[in-house]
C-alpha positions in Angstrom: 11.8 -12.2 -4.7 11.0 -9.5 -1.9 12.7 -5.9 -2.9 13.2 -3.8 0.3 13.7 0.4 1.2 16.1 0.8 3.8 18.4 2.9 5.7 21.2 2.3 8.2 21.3 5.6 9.5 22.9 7.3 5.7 20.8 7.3 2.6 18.1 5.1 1.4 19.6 1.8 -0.8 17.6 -1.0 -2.0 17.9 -4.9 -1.2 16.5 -8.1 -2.1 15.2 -10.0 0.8 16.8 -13.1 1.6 15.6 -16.2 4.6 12.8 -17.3 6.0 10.8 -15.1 8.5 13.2 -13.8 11.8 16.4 -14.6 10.3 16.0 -12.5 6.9 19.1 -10.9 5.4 19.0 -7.9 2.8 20.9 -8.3 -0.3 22.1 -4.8 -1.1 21.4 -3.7 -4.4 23.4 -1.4 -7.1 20.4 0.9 -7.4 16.7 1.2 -7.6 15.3 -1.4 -9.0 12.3 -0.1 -10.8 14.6 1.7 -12.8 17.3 -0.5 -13.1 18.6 -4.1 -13.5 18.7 -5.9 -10.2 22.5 -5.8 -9.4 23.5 -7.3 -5.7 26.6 -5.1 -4.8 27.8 -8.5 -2.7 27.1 -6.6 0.7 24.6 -8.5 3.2 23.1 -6.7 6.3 21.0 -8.5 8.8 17.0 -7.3 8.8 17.4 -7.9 12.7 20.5 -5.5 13.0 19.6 -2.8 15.3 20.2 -0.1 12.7 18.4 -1.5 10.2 15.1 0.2 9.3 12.8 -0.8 7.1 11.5 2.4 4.8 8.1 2.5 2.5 9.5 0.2 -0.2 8.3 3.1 -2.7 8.5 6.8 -2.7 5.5 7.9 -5.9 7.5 10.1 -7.9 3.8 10.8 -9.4 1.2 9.7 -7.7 -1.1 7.2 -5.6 -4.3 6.5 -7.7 -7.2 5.0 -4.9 -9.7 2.7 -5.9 -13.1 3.4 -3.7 -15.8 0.7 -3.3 -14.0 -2.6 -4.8 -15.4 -4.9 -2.6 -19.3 -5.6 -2.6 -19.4 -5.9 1.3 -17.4 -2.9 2.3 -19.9 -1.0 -0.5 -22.5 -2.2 1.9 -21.4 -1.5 5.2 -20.7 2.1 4.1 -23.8 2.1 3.0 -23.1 2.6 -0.9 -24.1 1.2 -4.3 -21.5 -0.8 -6.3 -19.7 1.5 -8.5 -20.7 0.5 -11.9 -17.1 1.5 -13.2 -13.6 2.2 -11.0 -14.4 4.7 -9.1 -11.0 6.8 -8.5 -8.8 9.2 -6.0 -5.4 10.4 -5.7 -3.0 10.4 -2.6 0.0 12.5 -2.8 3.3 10.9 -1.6 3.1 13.0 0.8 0.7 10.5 3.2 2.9 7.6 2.5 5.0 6.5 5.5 7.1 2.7 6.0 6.7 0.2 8.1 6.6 1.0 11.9 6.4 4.7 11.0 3.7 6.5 13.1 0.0 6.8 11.7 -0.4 10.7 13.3 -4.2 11.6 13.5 -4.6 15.2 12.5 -6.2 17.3 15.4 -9.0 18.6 12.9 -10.9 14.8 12.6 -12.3 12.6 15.4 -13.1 9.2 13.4 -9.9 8.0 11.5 -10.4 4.5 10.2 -8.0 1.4 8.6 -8.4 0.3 5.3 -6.1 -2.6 4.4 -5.3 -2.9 0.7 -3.2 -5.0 -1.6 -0.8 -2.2 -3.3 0.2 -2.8 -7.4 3.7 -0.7 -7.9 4.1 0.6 -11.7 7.3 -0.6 -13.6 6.7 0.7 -17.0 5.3 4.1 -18.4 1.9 2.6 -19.5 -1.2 4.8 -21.3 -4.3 3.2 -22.5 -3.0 0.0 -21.7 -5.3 -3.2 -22.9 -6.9 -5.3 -19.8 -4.6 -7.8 -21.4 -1.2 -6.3 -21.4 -1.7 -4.4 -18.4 0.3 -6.7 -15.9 3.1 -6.2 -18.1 3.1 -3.2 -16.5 3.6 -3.8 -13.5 7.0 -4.1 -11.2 5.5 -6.1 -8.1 2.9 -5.5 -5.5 3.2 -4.3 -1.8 0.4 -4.1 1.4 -1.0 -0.8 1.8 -3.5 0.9 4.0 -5.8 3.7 3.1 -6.0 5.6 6.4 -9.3 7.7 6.0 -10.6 10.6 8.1 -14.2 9.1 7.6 -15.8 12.4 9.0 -14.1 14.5 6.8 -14.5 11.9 4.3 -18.5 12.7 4.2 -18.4 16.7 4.9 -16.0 18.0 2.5 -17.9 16.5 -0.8 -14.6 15.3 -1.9 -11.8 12.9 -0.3 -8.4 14.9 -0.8 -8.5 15.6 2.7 -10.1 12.8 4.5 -8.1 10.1 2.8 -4.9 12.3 1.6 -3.3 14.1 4.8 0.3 13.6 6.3 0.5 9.8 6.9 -2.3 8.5 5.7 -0.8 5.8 3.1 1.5 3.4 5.1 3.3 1.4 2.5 5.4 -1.9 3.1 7.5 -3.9 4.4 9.0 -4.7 0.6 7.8 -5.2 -2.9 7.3 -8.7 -4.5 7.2 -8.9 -8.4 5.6 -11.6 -10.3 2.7 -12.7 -8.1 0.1 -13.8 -8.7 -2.7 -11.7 -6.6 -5.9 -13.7 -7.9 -6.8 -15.1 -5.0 -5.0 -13.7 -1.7 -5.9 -13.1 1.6 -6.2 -9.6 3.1 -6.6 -8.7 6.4 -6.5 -6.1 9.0 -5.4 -6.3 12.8 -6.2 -3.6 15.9 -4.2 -4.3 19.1 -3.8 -7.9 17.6 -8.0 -8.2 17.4 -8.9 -9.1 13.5 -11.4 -6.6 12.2 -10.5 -7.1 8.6 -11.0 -10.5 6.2 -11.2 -10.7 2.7 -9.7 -12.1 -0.5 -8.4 -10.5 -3.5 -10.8 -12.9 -5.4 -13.5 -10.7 -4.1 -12.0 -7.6 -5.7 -15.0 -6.0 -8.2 -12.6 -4.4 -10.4 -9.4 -6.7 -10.8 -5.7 -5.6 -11.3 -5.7 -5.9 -14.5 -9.0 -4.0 -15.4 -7.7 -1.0 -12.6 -4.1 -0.8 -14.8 -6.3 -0.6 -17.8 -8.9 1.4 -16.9 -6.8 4.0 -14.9 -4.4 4.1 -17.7 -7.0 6.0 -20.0 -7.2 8.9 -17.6 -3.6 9.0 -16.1 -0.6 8.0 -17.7 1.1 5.5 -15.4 4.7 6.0 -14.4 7.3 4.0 -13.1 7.1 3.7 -8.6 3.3 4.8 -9.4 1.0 3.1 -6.4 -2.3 1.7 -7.1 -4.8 1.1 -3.9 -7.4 -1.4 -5.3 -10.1 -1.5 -2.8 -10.3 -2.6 0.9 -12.6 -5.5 2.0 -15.6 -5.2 4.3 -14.5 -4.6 8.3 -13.2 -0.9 8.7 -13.2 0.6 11.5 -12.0 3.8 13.9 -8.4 3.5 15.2 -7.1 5.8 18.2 -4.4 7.1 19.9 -1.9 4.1 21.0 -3.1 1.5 18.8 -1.6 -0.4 17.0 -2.7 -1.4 13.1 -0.9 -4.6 11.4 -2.1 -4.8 8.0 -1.3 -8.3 5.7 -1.6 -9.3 2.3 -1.1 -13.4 2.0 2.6 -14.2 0.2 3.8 -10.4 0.5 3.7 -9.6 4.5 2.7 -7.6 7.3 2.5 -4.1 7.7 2.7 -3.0 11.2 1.9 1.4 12.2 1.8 2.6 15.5 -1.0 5.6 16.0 -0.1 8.6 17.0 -2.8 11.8 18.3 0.2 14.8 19.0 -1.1 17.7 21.4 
């Protein structure tokens, strides 16, 4: 099951997705789905109708917890240790944009860079979860990318700014519950040219530890994002590119970038 955002010009609604890849249809839904039973209304609207946008599948009504340096190789090639616990940020939900929505570089950084992510979406209030009851807390996963302002990132001392300004946490194209995200494929794309290739299995810290862990600091509520880590391969993005990030078995996420005068 696929759960989409959408609008067709009026008010967000929810849909399951339905069909295999350029002929999908959305199955409208009663409600949201995180906070309610899955309830098709009977309507059925083309993905490929031309007023049918796709929106960031999830909206935090809380927050976006980050997980920095969960891959050994990206530790590396930013020249860090590997954490010896999660090591943890917040984005507000104000940085998180849908699919095809512009990434806009602000005018006070000069080296903005991708980060592509498999995204865990929260389901159920959860506080010091156990390792093993922490999926049960969880309402599906989603492809995510952790735009950072990487000079920012090491002159401010902290990384509200660099990683949580206006844009900076594209989220999409739709939710998929009950996967299993052992083993995936994640990758990053620039203008079509792979930059980005790792696996889920590489993870340091995985989901279920991060639900756990982050769970003793933070209580967890429902539409809650967790970023767990971006694999080796970042790099800048400018003005006119274009970013597709992809998460094996979930989808692509595809931003324009956007430098305003």
């Amino acid at each position: 099951m696929r759960i989409a955002r959408f609008t067709t010009g009026g008010d967000p609604r929810y849909a399951m997705v339905d069909g295999p890849a350029g002929s999908e249809e959305l199955v409208v839904l009663t409600g949201d789905p995180i906070y309610m039973p899955v309830q098709p209304t009977g309507e059925r609207v083309p993905l490929a109708r031309d007023d049918v946008r796709l929106l960031a599948p999830v909206i935090p009504r809380s927050k976006i917890i980050g997980v920095g340096r969960n891959y050994a190789e990206h530790a590396a090639e930013m020249g860090n240790e590997v954490p010896q616990a999660p090591l943890l940020f917040l984005k507000p939900n104000t940085s998180v944009i849908g699919p095809d929505d512009p990434i806009t570089l602000p005018a006070w950084t000069q080296e903005v860079h991708h980060e592509a992510e498999l995204a865990v979406v929260i389901g159920k209030v959860a506080k010091n979860v156990s390792p093993e009851r922490a999926l049960d807390q969880v309402f599906g996963f989603t492809v995510a990318n952790d735009v950072t302002a990487r000079d920012a990132q090491r002159t401010d001392g902290q990384w509200a700014r660099a990683k949580g300004f206006d844009s900076s946490c594209p989220l999409g194209p739709w939710v998929v519950p009950g996967l299993d995200v052992d083993d995936l494929a994640v990758l990053a794309r620039v203008n079509g040219d792979l930059r980005q290739d790792g696996r889920t299995s590489q993870l340091i810290f995985d989901v279920a530890h991060l639900v756990s862990y982050i769970s003793e600091a933070f209580t967890l509520l429902p539409g809650d994002v967790i970023l767990t880590g971006t694999p080796a391969g970042v790099g800048p993005v400018v003005h006119g590119d274009v970013v597709e990030v992809e998460v094996e078995e979930i989808g692509v996420l595809r931003n324009p970038v956007l430098r305003r005068d």
